[in-house]
N, C-alpha and C positions, 0 to 999 in steps of 0.2 A: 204105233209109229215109233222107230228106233232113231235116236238121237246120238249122233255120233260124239264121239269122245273129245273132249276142247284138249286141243296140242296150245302146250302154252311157250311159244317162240322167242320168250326174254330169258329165258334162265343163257346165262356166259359159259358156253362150252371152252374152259380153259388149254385143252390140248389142242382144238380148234383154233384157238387167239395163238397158241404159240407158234402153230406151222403157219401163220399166215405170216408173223413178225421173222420166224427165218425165211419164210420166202423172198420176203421183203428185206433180208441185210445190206443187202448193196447200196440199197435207198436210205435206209438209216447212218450208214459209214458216210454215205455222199455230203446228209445234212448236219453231221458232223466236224467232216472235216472246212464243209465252207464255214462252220460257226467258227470255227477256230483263226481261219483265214481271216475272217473280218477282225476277231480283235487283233492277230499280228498287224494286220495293216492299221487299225487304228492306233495302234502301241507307235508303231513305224512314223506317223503323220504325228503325234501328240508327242510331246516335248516331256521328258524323263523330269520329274521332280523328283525333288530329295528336301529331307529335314535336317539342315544345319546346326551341329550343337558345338557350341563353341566357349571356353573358359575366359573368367574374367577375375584375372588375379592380384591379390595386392603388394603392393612394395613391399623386397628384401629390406634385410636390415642394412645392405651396402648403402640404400637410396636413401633410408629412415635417417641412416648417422649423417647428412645433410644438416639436419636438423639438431643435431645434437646438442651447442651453445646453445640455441633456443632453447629449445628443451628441460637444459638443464638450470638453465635463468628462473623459469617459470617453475622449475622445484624447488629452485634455492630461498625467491619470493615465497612460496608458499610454505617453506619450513620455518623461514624467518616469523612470516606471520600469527601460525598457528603460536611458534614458544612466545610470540611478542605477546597473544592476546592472552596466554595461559597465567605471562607474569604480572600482566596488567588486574587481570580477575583475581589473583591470586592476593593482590599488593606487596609482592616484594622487589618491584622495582627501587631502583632508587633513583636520587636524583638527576645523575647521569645517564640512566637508563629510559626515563621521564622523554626526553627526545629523540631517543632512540626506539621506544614506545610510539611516539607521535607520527614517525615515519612509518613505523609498520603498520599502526592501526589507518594510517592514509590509504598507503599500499593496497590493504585488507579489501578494504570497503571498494577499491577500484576497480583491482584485477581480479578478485575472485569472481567466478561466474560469466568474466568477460574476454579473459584471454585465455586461449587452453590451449596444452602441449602440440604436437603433431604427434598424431598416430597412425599405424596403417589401417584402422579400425577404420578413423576419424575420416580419413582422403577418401578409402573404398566407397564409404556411405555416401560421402558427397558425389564421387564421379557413378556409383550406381544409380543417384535421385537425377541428373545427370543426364543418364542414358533413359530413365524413366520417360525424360519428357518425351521422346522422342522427335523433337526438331531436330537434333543432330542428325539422325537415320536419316528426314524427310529431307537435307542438305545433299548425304552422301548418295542417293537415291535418285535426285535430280542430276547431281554430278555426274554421275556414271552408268545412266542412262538405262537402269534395272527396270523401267515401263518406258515404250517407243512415244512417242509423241505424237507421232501421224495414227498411229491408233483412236485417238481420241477427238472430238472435233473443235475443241476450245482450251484456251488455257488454262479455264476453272476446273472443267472434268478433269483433263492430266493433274491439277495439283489437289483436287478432291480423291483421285484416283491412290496419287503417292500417300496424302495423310491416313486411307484406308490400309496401303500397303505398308506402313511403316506402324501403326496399329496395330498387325498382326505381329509383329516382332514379339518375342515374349522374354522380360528379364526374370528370369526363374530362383531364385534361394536355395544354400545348399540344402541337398535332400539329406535325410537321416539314415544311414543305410542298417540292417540288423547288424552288421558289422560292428558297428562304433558303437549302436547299443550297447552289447556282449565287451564291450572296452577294446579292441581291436580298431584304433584310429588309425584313419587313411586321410588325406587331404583331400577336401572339397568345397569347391567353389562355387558362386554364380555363374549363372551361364546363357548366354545368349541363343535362343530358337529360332529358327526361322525357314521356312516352305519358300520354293524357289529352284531354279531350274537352271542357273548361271553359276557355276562355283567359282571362276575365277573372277566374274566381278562384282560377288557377294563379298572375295576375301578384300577386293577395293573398297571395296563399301566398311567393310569392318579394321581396316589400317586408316581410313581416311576419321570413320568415326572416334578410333582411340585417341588419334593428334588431335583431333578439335576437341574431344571432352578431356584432355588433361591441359588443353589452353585456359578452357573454358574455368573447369576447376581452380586453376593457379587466379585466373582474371575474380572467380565469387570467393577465393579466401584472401586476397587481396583486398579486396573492396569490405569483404567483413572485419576484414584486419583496419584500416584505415577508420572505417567509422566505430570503432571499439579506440583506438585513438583517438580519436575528433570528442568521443565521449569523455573517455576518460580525463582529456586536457579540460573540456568542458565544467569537470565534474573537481578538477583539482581548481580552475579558480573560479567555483560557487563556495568551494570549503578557504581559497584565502578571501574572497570577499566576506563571507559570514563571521572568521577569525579577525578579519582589520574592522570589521562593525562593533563586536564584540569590545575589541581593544579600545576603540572609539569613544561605546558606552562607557567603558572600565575609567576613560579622563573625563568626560564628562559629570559621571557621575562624583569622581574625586572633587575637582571643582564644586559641585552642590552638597558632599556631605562636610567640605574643609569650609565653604562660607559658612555651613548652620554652625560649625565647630568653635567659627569665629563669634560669632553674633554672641553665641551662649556664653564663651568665654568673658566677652567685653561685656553682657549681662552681671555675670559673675565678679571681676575688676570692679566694677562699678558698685556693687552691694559692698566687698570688701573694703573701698573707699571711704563710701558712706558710713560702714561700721567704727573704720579707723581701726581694720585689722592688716597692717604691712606685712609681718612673719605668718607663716603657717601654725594654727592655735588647734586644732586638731586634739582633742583630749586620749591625755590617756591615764588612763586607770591603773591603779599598783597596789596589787594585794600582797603583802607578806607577811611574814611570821620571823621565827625565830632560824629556820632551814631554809624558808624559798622563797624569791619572790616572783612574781606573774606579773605582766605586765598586760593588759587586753586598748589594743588601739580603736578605735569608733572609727573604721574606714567608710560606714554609710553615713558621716556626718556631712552638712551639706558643700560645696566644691568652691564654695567664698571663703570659709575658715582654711583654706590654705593660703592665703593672702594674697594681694593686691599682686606685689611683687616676681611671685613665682610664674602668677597667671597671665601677668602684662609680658613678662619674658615669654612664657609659651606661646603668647599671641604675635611676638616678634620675630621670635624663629619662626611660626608658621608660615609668616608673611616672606619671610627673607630665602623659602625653600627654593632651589635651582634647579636638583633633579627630583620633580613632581613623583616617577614612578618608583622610585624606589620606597615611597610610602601606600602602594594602591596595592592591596591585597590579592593576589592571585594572576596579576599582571605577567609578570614572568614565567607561569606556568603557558598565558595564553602567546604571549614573545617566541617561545622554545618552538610551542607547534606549528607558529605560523613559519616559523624560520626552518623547521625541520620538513614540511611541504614542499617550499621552495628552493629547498638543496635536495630535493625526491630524484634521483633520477633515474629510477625505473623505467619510464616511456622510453625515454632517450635510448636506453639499453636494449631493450627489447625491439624498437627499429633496429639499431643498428645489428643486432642480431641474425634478423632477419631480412635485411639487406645483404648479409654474405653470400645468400643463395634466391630464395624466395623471389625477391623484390629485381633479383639483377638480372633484366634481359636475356642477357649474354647464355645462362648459366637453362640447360632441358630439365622440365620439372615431369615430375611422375606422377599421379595419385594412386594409379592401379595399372594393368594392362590387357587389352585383350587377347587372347593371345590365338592370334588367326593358325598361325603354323599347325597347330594339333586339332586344326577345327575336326569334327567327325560329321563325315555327310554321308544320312542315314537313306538310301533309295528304296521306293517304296515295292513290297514282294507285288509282283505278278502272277504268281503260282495261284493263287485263289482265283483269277479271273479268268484262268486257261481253265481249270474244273470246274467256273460256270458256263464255259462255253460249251465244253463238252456237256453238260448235262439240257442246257437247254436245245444243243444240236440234236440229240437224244430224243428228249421228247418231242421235237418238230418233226424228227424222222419219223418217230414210232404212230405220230399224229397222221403223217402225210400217209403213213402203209395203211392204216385201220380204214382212213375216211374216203381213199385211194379203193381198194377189197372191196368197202362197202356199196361206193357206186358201182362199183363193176357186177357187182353179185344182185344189184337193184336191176340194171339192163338185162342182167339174164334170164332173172324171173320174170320179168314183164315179156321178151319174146317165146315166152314158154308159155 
């Protein structure tokens, strides 16, 4: 018995598969070009986004020099302070300078660390933390109507809706470009991001956001200013109360060491009496010779051998003293300082400083700007999404011809 030869009908006749696929090119161009058709129409129906990049700049020095008297208050304070404490450590003040010490070591201990210059450093940071929060966005947002309302079926979703959209905002830091590594410095900024599909009432959105955060800014250094005042006054009379305590104790205590001063004395009077020593009998010693002579006085001898006389008098004037403090030790040191606090008027200065511009209504404050005019709105390429079309029209065609051949070539063997 002869066994015929197994024909094995899976090997891919490749010049076979290629006449079938140009047979079939009109079919493949067809699934092509509808692939292409759907994404224009979908492109057409779907609303063009773009990425918003936009600067956030800080005040020139025209806006800075507002600030200037301040400014320069707050340097003069701190020069004074720093030579005040150098002379005081130092002790070459003198007595006149002693009060003028007293002021600035007040001064010292107040303002430093609690009031500080204007900077454009200082403003940026705050009106950046500012925009950080992002409630301002989530105000301009509702204002000007960048999510529809009737879109959504309640008022919580639309304002759940806006805090997710105003979350997407991005406050970016300047980048470091290899430029400015290489020392080739360019200016650059913070900047504002944001995905979005409305550019004229994005740029609303971002004029409305700069007014209200440079309100806002002016309203939290304001209030930080005021309660650094409220301190400060706070702080200046705990230091004149502790000083008029002090001064207090300073008479008090004069009274209890001038009574013990009496008692001992009229101790003393009275021994002297008893002795029947009136003059001062106080010995003294006299060595000499033929050249010199020496005299050595016994000043430890006891305080009755000056006599009755000397000491009933010093017990009279004691008694008959008018101005108490011109005998209390260190009293006029603490006099100077309390008096040199209370003629301080650094606070005073520095409101009114800051009242020139700051504080007065009237007057547009800055801390930084956005600056919408050069926003750059980045739209997203479409060029990638036409060469998936075409590729997947490609292989839907080339799909539709093979599986298309294939049943056809299936009916034919089977009526054969």
């Amino acid at each position: 018995m002869v066994k015929n030869p197994k024909i094995d009908n899976d090997e891919i006749n490749l010049i076979e598969l290629m006449c079938i696929l140009w047979k079939g090119k009109w079919k493949i161009a067809v699934a092509v070009i509808i692939s292409l058709i759907l994404v224009i129409s979908y492109q057409s129906i779907k609303t063009k986004n773009f990425t918003a990049v936009t600067e956030i700049k800080p005040i020139g020095d025209l806006e800075l020099n507002k600030f200037f008297e301040y400014n320069n208050l707050i340097a003069t304070i701190t020069k004074t302070n720093t030579n005040t404490n150098i002379n005081t450590n130092t002790g070459t003040n003198t007595g006149t300078n002693t009060g003028t010490g007293a002021i600035g070591t007040s001064v010292r201990v107040n303002i430093e660390g609690k009031i500080n210059k204007f900077t454009s450093l200082r403003l940026l940071s705050i009106y950046i933390n500012l925009l950080n929060d992002k409630s301002v966005f989530e105000d301009a947002i509702r204002k000007f109507n960048l999510l529809e309302t009737s879109q959504y079926n309640n008022e919580q979703e639309y304002s759940e809706a806006i805090i997710r959209l105003a979350s997407s905002i991005k406050i970016l830091s300047p980048a470091v470009s290899a430029d400015e590594k290489k020392g080739n410095l360019e200016a650059s900024y913070h900047t504002i991001n944001f995905t979005h599909h409305d550019a004229e009432k994005w740029k609303s959105v971002l004029t409305h956001v700069d007014e209200i955060a440079n309100k806002l800014v002016k309203k939290t250094i304001i209030e930080e200013f005021n309660n650094n005042i409220t301190f400060l006054k706070n702080n200046r009379k705990y230091e004149l109360e502790d000083i008029s305590t002090r001064i207090n104790n300073q008479l008090i205590d004069y009274e209890r060491e001038t009574s013990d001063q009496i008692a001992y004395l009229e101790e003393q009077s009275a021994i002297a009496k008893k002795l029947g020593i009136a003059k001062n009998t106080i010995e003294v010693q006299t060595f000499g010779n033929q050249n010199a002579l020496l005299s050595n006085v016994q000043t430890d001898s006891p305080f009755y051998l000056r006599g009755y006389e000397a000491i009933d008098k010093e017990i009279e004037l004691i008694k008959l003293r008018k101005d108490k403090k011109a005998f209390i030790k260190g009293l006029f040191e603490l006099e100077k300082e309390k008096r040199a606090i209370e003629q301080d008027k650094t606070i005073e200065r520095l409101k009114l400083a800051l009242q020139s511009n700051l504080l007065a209504n009237n007057n547009k404050f800055y801390a930084a700007s956005i600056n919408t005019i050069t926003t750059k709105f980045e739209y997203k390429d479409y060029k990638i999404m036409y060469v998936i079309a075409i590729l997947i029209g490609l292989m839907a065609g080339i799909f539709y011809v093979l599986i298309s051949n294939a049943f056809q070539s299936f009916r034919v063997s089977k009526k054969n």
